[in-house]
N, C-alpha and C positions, 0 to 999 in steps of 0.2 A: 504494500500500500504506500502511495506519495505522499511525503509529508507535509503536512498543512492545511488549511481548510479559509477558503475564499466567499463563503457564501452569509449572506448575514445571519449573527449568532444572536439574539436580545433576550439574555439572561435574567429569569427570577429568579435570583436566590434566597434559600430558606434550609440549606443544609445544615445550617447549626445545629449545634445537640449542648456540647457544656455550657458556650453563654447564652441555648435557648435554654436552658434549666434554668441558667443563673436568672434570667429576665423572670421568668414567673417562679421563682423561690421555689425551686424543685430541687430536693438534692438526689445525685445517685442511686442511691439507697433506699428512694421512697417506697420503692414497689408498686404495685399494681395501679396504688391511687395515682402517685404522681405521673408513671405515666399514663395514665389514661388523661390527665390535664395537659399531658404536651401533645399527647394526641390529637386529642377536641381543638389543642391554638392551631397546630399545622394545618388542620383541615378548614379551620376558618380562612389561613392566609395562604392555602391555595384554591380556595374558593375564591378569595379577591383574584389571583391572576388568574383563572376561568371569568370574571366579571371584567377584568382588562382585556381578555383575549377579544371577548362580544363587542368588546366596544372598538376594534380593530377593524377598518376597512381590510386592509392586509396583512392576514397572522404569518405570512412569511418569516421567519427567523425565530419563533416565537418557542420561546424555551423553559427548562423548570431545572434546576440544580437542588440537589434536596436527596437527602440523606436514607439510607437503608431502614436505620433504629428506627424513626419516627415515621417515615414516605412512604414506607413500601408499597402499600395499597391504594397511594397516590400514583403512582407511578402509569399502572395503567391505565387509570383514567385522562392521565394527559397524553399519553397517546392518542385514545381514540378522541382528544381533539387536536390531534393531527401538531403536537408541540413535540419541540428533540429534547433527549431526556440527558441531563450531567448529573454523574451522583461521585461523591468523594468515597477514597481511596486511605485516606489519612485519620490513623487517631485525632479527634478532636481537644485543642484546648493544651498540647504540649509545646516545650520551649523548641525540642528539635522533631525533625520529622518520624513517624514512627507509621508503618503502618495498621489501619484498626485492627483486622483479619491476620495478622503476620500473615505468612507461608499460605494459610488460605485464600487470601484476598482475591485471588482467580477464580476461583469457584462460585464466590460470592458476583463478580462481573459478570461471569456467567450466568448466574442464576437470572438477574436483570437485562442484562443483554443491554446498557445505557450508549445513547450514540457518541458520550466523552466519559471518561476516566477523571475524574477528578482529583489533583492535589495540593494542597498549603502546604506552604512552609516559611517561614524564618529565617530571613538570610541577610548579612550583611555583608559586601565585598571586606570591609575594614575591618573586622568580626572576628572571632575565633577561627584560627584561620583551622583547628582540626577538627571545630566541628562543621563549618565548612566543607571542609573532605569527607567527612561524613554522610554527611549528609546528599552532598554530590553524589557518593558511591550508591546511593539507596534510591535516588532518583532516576538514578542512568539504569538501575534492575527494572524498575516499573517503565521506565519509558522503551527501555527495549522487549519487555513483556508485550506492549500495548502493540508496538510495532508489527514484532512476530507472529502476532495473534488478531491484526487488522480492526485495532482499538484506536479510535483519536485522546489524544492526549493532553488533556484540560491543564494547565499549571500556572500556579497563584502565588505569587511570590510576598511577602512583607517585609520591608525595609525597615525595620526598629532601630534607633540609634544608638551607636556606642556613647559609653559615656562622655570622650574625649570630641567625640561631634559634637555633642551637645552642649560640652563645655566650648568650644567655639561660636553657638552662636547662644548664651548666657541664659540655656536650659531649656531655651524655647522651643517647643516642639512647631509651633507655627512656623516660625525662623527657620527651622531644621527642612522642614519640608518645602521650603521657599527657596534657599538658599543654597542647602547640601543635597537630601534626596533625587532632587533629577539627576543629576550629575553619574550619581552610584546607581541609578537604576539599569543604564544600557551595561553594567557593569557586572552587574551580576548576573544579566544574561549572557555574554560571552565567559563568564566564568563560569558555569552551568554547561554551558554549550563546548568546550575545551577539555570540560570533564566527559564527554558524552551523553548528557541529558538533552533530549531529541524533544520540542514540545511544539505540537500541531496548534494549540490557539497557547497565547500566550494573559493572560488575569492580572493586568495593570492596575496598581491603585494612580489614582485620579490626577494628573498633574496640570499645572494652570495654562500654560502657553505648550502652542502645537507645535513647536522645533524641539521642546523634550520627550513630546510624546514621538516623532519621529525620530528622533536618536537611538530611542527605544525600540522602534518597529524597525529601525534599517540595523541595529544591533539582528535582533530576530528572526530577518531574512537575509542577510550575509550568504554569501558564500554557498548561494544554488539555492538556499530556504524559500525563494521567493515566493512561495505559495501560505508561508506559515501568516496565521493571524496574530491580533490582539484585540483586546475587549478590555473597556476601561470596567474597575470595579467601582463600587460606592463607597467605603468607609462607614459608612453608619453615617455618614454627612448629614445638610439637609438638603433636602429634592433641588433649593436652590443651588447649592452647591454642586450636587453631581450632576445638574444641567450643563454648569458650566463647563465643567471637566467632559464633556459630553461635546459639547460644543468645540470644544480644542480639539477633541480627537478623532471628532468626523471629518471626512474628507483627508485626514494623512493615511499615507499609502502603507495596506497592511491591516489598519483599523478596521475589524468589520461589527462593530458593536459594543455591549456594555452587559455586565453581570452584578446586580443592585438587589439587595436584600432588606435590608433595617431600614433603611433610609423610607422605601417603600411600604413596609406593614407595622412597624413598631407604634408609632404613634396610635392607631387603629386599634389594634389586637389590645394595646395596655388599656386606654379609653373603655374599651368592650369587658375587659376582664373585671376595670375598676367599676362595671356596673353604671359607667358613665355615656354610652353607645349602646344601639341596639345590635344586633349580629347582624342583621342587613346593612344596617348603615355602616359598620367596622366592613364587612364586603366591599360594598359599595365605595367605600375613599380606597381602600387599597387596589382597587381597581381601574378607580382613577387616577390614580398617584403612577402605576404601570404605562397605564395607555399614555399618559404625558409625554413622561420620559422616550415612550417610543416614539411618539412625536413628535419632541426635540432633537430626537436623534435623527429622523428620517429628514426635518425639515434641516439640518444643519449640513447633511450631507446633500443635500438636494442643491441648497446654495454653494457648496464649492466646487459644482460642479463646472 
């Protein structure tokens, strides 16, 4: 299979599990009750993106990222509304990458059959540099898994700061990600890619001007890649926010979209849970808060053209 994927991708995501426990005070250990409470949230907030999908002239690209533990029996229902299906690959919620399933985690792809593999991780080029290699070495097995076995391969990188970053620009993290993180982001994808980790869309978090989002993407497609993607992600932002981030990175070459979770159902889901919303209307804003963004995205690309 060729590596890369050029067609547009417009991710929901809602794969969390530790910080969707942590968001409704669920711990690990609840058992039955608690999950059956993160159950009932998931299905509210893929009920909003089925209410985003309807409100689509063109569900072209229109996608669900969403986890095994808590999706599974979401899964084929977004199919049969005809959406591609990403599900993560990664323990949720650690400092390095692990996978959930160890050794199993194939089986488990299999059992779903999802049309991306999905994985996070933690990485900073300035960083630990063995765990770094570490880390590399565990991503270059799943990505040449996915490969040999005619899987596309989702990968979502975060840029957390070293201390000594951060002490240059006087702890800010806004600063940080102003000033330092573009810089290091094309950076860790040739680091990534030098070790042999191979990734068909690449899970950008959000950057403000479109010459770092292309530094990014022409990092990504080097060297015969030209086919591989990028999708900006959301941060938990706000919807104004990752508009804009949205806005930067339509129209650069390579960019085929965006993968946005929190930013679109959290406000909704907490409103509904605090008994402040009705379940239709928590639907109903998360559905609209999707269609926007595809919106924004579709009309942003359409002017640069």
């Amino acid at each position: 299979m060729s590596l890369g994927w050029t067609d547009p991708l417009l991710l929901f995501a809602f794969d969390h599990r530790n910080s969707f426990r942590k968001l409704l005070d669920v711990s690990p250990d609840a058992g039955d009750t608690g999950r059956s409470r993160v159950l009932l949230a998931k299905r509210l907030v893929f009920d909003g993106f089925l209410a985003g999908v309807d409100r689509l002239d063109d569900t072209t690209g229109a996608a669900i990222l969403v986890d095994e533990q808590y999706g599974a029996e979401l899964v084929p229902l977004a199919r049969e509304r005809g959406a591609l299906v990403a599900m993560p690959v990664e323990k949720s919620g650690q400092r390095a990458f692990e996978l959930e399933y160890g050794s199993e985690f194939a089986a488990h792809v299999g059992r779903f059959d999802p049309d991306f593999v999905k994985v996070l991780v933690r990485y900073n080029p300035g960083g630990d540099a063995e765990l770094n290699a570490r880390q590399n070495a565990a991503l270059r097995d799943v990505s040449r898994w996915c490969n040999d076995n005619g899987r596309r391969f989702l990968l979502e990188y975060l840029l957390p700061p070293t201390d000594d970053q951060l002490a240059r620009v006087d702890g800010s993290r806004d600063r940080f990600d102003d000033e330092i993180r573009p810089a290091l982001m094309p950076e860790v994808v040739e680091q990534m890619q030098d070790a042999g980790v191979e990734a068909d869309v690449w899970k950008v978090e959000g950057l403000d001007r479109p010459d770092d989002d292309a530094a990014v993407s022409a990092m990504a497609r080097r060297d015969g890649r030209e086919d591989v993607g990028c999708v900006v992600l959301g941060r938990g932002a706000s919807l104004a926010k990752v508009a804009d981030w949205l806005r930067a990175g339509a129209g650069v070459p390579g960019y085929v979209g965006f993968a946005v979770g929190r930013s679109i159902w959290t406000h909704a889901l907490m409103e509904h849970l605090g008994d402040r919303m009705e379940r239709d209307a928590a639907v109903a804003e998360i559905g609209a808060n999707y269609a926007a963004l595809v919106q924004v995205w579709r009309r942003a690309l359409a002017s640069s053209d």
